[in-house]
C-alpha positions as MATLAB code, in Angstrom:
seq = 'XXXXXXXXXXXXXXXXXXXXXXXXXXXXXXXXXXXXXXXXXXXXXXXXXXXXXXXXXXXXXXXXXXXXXXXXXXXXXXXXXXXXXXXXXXXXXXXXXXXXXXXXXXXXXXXXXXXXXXXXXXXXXXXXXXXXXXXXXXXXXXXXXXXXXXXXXXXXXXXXXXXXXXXXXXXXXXXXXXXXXXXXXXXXXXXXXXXXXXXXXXXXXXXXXXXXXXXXXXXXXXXXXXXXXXXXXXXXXXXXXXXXXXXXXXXXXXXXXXXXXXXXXXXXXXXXXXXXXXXXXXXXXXXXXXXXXXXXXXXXXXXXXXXXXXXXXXXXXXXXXXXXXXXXXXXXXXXXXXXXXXXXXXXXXXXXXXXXXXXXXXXXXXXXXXXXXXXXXXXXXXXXXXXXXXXXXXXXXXXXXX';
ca = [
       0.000    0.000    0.000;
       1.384    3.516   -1.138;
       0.691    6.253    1.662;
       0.800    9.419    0.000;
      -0.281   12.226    3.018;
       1.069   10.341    6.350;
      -0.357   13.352    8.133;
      -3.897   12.920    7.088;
      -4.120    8.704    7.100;
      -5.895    7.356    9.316;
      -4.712    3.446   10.091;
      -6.957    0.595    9.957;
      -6.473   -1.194   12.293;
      -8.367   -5.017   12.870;
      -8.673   -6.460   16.160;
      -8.263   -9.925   17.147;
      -9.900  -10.922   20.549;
     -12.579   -9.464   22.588;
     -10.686   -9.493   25.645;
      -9.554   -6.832   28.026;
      -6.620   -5.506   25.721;
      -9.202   -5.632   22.650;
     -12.091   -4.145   24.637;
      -9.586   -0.981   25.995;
      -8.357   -0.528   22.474;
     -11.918   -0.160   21.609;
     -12.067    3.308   24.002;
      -8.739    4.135   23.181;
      -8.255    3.926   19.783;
     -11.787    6.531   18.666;
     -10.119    8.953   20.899;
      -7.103    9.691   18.613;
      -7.082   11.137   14.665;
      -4.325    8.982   13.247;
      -5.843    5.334   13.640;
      -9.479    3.897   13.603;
     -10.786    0.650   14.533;
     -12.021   -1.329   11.288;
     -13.033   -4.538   12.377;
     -13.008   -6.469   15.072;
     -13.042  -10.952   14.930;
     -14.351  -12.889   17.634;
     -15.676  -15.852   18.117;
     -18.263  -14.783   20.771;
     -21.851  -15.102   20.202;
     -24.311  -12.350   20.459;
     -23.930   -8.775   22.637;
     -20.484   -8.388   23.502;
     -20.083   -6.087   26.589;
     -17.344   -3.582   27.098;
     -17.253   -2.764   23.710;
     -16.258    1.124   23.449;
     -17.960    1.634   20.064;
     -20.452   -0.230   18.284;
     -21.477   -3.873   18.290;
     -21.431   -3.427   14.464;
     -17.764   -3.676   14.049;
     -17.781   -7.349   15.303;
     -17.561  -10.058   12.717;
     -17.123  -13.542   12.972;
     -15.640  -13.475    9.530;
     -11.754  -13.192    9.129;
     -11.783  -12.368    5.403;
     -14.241   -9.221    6.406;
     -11.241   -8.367    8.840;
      -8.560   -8.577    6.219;
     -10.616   -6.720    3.547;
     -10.949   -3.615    5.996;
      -8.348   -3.483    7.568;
      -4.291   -2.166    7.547;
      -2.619   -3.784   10.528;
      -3.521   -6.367   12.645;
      -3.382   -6.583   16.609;
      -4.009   -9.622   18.297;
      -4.396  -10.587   21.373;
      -6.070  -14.224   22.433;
      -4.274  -16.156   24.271;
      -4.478  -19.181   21.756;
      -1.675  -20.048   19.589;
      -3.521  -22.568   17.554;
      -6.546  -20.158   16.769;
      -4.152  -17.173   16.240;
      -1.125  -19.059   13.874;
      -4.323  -19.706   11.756;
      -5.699  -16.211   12.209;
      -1.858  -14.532   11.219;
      -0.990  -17.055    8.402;
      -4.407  -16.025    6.904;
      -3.762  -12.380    7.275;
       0.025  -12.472    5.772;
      -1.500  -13.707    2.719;
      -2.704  -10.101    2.152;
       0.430   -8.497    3.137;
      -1.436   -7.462    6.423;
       1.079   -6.732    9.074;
       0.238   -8.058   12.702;
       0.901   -6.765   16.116;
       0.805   -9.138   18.917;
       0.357   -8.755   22.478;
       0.180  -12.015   22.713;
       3.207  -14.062   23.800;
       1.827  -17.601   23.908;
       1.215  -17.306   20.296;
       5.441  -15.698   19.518;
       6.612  -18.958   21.287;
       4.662  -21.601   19.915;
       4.717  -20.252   15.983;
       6.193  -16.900   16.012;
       9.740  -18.016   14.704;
       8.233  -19.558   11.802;
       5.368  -17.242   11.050;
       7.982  -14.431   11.088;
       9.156  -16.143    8.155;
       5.468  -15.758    6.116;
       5.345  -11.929    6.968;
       5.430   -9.315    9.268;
       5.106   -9.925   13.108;
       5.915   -8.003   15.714;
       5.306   -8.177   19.785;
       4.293   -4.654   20.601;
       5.501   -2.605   23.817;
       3.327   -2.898   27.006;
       3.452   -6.176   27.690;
       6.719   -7.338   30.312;
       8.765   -8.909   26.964;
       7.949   -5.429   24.736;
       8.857   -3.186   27.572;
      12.040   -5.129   28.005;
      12.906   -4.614   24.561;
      12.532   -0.862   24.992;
      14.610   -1.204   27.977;
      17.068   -2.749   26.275;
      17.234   -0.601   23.664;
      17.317    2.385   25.946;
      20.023    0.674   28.124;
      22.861   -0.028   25.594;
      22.445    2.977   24.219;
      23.807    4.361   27.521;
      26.661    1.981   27.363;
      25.418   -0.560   29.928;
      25.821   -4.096   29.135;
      23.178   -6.269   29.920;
      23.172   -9.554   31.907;
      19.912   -9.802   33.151;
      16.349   -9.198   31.180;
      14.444   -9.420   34.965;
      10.519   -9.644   35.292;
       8.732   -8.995   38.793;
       6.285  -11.123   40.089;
       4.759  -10.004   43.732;
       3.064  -13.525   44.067;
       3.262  -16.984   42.853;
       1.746  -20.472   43.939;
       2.710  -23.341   41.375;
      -0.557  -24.925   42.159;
      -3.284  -23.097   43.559;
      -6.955  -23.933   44.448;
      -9.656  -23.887   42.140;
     -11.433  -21.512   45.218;
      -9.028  -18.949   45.129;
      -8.548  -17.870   41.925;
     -12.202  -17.680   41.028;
     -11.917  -15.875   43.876;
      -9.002  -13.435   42.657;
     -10.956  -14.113   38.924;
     -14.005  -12.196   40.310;
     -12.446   -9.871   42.207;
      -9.856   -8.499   39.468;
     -12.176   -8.888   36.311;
     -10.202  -11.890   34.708;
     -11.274  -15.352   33.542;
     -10.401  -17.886   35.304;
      -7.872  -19.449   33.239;
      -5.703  -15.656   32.970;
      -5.513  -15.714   37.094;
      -4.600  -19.525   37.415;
      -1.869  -18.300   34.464;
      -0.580  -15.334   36.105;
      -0.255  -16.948   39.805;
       0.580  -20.514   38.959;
       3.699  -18.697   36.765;
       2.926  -19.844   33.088;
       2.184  -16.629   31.839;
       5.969  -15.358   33.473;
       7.306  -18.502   32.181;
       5.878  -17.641   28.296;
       6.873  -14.093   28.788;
      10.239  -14.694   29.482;
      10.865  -17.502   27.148;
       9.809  -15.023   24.227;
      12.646  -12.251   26.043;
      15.251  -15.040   25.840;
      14.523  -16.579   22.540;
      14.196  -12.242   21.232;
      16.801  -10.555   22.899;
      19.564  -13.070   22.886;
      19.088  -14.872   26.159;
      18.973  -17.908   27.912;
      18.346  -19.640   30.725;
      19.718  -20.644   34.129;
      17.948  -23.657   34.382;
      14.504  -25.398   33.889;
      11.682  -23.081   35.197;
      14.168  -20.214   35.407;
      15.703  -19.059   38.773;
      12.897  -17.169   40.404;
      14.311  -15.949   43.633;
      12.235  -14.837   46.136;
      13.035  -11.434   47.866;
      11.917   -8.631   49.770;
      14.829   -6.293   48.763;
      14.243   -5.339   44.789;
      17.940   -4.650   44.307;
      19.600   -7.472   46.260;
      17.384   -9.565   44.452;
      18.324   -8.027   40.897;
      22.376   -8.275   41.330;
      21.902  -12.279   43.061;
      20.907  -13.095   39.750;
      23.418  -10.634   37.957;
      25.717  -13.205   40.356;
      24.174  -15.829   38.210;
      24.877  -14.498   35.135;
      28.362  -13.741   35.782;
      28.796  -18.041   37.181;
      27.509  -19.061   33.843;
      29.079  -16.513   31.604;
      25.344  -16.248   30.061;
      23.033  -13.284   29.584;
      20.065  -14.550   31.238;
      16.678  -14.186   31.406;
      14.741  -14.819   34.730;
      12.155  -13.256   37.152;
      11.717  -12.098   40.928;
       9.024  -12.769   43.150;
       8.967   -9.705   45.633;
       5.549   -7.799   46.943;
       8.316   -5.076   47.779;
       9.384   -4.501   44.072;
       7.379   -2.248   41.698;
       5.183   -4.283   39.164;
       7.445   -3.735   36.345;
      10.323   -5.289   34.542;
      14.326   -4.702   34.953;
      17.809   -5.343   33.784;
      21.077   -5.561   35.861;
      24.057   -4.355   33.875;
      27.719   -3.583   33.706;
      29.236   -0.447   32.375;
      32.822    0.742   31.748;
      35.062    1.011   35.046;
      35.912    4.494   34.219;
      32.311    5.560   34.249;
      31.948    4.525   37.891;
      31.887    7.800   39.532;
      30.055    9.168   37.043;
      27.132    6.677   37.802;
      27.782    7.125   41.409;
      27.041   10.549   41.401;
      23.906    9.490   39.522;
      22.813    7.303   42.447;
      23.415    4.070   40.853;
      25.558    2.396   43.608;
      28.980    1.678   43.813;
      29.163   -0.785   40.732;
      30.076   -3.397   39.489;
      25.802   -4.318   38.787;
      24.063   -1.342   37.598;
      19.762   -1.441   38.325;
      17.704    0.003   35.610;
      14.188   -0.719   35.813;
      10.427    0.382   34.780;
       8.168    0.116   37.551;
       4.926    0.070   35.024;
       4.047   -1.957   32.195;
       0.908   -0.652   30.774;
      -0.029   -3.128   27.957;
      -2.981   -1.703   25.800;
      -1.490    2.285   26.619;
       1.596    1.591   25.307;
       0.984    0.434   21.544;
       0.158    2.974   19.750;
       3.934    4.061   18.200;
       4.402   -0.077   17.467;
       1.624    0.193   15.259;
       3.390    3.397   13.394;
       6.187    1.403   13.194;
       5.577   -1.817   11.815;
       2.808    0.187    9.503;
       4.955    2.914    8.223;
       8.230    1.253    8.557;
       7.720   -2.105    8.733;
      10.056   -1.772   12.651;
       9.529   -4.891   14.828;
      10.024   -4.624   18.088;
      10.672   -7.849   19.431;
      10.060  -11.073   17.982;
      10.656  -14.824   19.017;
      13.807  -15.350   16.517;
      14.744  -17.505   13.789;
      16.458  -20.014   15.624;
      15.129  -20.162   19.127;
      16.680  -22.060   21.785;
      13.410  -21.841   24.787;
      10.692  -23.006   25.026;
       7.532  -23.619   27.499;
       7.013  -27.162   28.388;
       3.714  -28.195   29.670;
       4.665  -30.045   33.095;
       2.087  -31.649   35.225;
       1.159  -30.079   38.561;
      -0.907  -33.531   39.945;
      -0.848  -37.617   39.316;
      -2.832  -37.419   35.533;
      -4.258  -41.094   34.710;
      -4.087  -42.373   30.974;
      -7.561  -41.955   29.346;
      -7.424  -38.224   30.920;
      -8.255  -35.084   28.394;
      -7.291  -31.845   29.216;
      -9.267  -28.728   27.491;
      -6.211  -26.120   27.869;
      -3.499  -26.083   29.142;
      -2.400  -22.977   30.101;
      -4.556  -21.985   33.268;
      -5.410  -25.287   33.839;
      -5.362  -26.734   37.291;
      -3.865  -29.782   35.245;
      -0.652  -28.669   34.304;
       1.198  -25.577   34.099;
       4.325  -24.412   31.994;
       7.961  -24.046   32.348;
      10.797  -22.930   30.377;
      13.234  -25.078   29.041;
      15.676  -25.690   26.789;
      14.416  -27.125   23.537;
      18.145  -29.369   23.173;
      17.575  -30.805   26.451;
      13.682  -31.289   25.950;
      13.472  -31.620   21.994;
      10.048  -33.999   22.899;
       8.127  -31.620   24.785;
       4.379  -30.394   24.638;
       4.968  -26.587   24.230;
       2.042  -25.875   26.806;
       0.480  -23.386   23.990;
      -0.323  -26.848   21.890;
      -1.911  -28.385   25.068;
      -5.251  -27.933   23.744;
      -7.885  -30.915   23.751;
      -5.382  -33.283   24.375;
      -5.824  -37.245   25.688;
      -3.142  -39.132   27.496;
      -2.184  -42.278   26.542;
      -0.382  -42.794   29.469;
       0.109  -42.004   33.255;
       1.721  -38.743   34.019;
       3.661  -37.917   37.413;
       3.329  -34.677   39.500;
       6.324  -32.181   38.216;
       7.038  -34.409   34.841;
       7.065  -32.722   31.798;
       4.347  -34.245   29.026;
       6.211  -35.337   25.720;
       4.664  -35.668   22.402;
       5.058  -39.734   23.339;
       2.366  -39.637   26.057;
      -0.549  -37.974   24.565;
      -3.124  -37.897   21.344;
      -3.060  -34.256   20.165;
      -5.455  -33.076   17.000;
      -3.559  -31.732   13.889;
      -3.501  -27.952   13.434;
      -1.445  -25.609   11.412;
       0.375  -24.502   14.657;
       1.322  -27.972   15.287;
       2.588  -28.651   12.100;
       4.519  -25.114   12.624;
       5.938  -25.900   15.567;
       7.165  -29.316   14.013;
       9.086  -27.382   11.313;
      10.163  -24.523   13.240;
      12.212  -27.274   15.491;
      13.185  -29.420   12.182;
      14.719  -26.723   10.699;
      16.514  -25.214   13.641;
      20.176  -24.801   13.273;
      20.635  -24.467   17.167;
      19.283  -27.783   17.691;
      20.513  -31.430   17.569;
      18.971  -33.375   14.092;
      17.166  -36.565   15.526;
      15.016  -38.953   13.960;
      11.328  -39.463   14.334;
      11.099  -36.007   16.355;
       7.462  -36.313   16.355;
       4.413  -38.997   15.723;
       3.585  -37.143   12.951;
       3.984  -33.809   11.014;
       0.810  -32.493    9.695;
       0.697  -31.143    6.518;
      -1.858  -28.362    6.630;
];
């Protein structure tokens, strides 16, 4: 598409989800003269509530969304739904913004390939990008991308969080995410596999603190042991809700810093104590429209991923609906070398087992009957062709050929 007057265009912009990033969007987006709302796909029946503008912009129809629209934002939750949604969309040269994590590091790496994707700013792994960006501009060099939790329980009652799901104005399965750590776990998984990262070990670090800034430099400590740049989390009701990176910077600059409060050295604290998703978008989508800038994407060859690991005994026969937010199972990072079998717990959708499954293991493609999908058959490739990884035979039952 040739813009001739950027001053005067307005953006079309499509929205994927009717969820609470979709539904602010909705009030946001009317209130500015540079973008409007085209259309908006859900798969919700009848009156959708929340809506900031009129019920007539909702279609169940993606090809009405394509046809009207000049960027793409979506924001689900569900990688299989959404790889179909994007790969669709690319087909029309449509670029798509995602807030949507679970979807960058289940098929990101190889949708990235069909077109352009980018994870926008607001979200912990956009704001870190930002950071980043900010940071080594100053001449800091990173060693930890940090993201701050102020609670976590790995397995918590069905009671509470549609407790905490009522109270906060979440489903269900978003709370049980956020508090049983799979939604930290995806987040930072997408910062490792996007900004260079890794990790220290199998469901990250995580240390517990009430000090923000001890916290930060013990795992700067663990950077420095491994020689890696990591990626990892804090859980601290102390620290603001926002994300962080620990740093060095040139010994020569240490007064300098010192007279700009930050410490003595040799670990340097530079945080943002917000992370606004839906209010922060707005220049991603001039970028990626205009000039086709990506923020932050999952890579070409990523080395993370998010196994789904169970969080009770599971008996064979047993089918689990979702598996993020489930009280089933839960996800973890790992390494794909070490773990080259695993579920990715964004593909742990309507899933049997075939066989019985420990507390704490982690559910390989061996052990269950999954149903073919595009992202499937993505993920499959995205690991076959992976230069980072180990070739091995038979990787999978099956690679579906969509």
């Amino acid at each position: 598409m040739q813009i001739r007057n950027f001053k005067n265009y307005k953006i079309k912009v499509g929205l994927v989800g009717t969820g609470m990033i979709a539904r602010g969007l909705t009030k946001l987006i009317p209130k500015r003269n540079d973008m409007v709302i085209s259309k908006i796909l859900t798969r919700r029946h009848g009156y959708v509530s929340g809506l900031g503008i009129s019920q007539n912009h909702l279609t169940k129809n993606p090809l009405e969304l394509f046809d009207n629209s000049d960027l793409l934002i979506v924001s689900t939750g569900d990688p299989i739904y959404n790889t179909n949604i994007i790969y669709e969309a690319f087909k029309y040269n449509i670029p798509v913004l995602s807030m949507d994590a679970d979807t960058q590091v289940v098929t990101g790496s190889w949708l990235s390939k069909k077109g352009l994707l980018s994870e926008a700013n607001g979200d912990q792994p956009g704001c870190l990008a930002v950071l980043k960006d900010e940071v080594l501009e100053m001449g800091f060099q990173p060693l930890v991308f940090g993201n701050i939790k102020g609670y976590q329980n790995l397995n918590p009652s069905k009671a509470d969080m549609i407790f905490w799901a009522k109270r906060q104005g979440f489903s269900l399965s978003s709370v049980t995410s956020f508090t049983d750590g799979s939604k930290l776990q995806i987040e930072q998984c997408l910062v490792a596999n996007g900004l260079g990262a890794t990790i220290t070990k199998q469901g990250l670090t995580g240390i517990e603190t009430k000090d923000f800034q001890e916290g930060a430099f013990a795992l700067a400590e663990e950077s420095n042991r491994s020689g890696d740049l990591i990626s990892d989390y804090l859980v601290s009701k102390e620290a603001p809700p926002g994300v962080f990176i620990v740093g060095t910077h040139h010994e020569d600059m240490a007064q300098e810093l010192k007279t700009y409060k930050m410490g003595n050295g040799p670990f340097y604290l530079l945080y943002k104590p917000v992370h606004l998703c839906l209010f922060e978008v707005f220049r991603d989508i001039k970028n990626l429209f205009y000039n086709h800038s990506i923020l932050l994407n999952n890579g070409k060859n990523p080395t993370i991923s998010v196994a789904t690991v169970a969080k009770r005994l599971l008996k064979a026969g047993y089918f689990i609906d979702k598996g993020t937010g489930s009280f089933d199972v839960r996800g973890e990072c790992v390494r794909i070398s070490e773990n080259i079998d695993h579920v990715p717990i964004g593909l742990m959708r309507q899933v049997r087992l075939k066989y019985d499954i420990e507390p704490g293991q982690i559910i390989s493609f061996k052990d269950v009957e999954i149903p073919d999908s595009l992202a499937l058959d993505a993920w499959f490739e995205t690991i076959k062709n992976n230069s980072s990884i180990p070739k091995r035979k038979n990787l999978a039952p099956f690679v579906y050929q969509y």
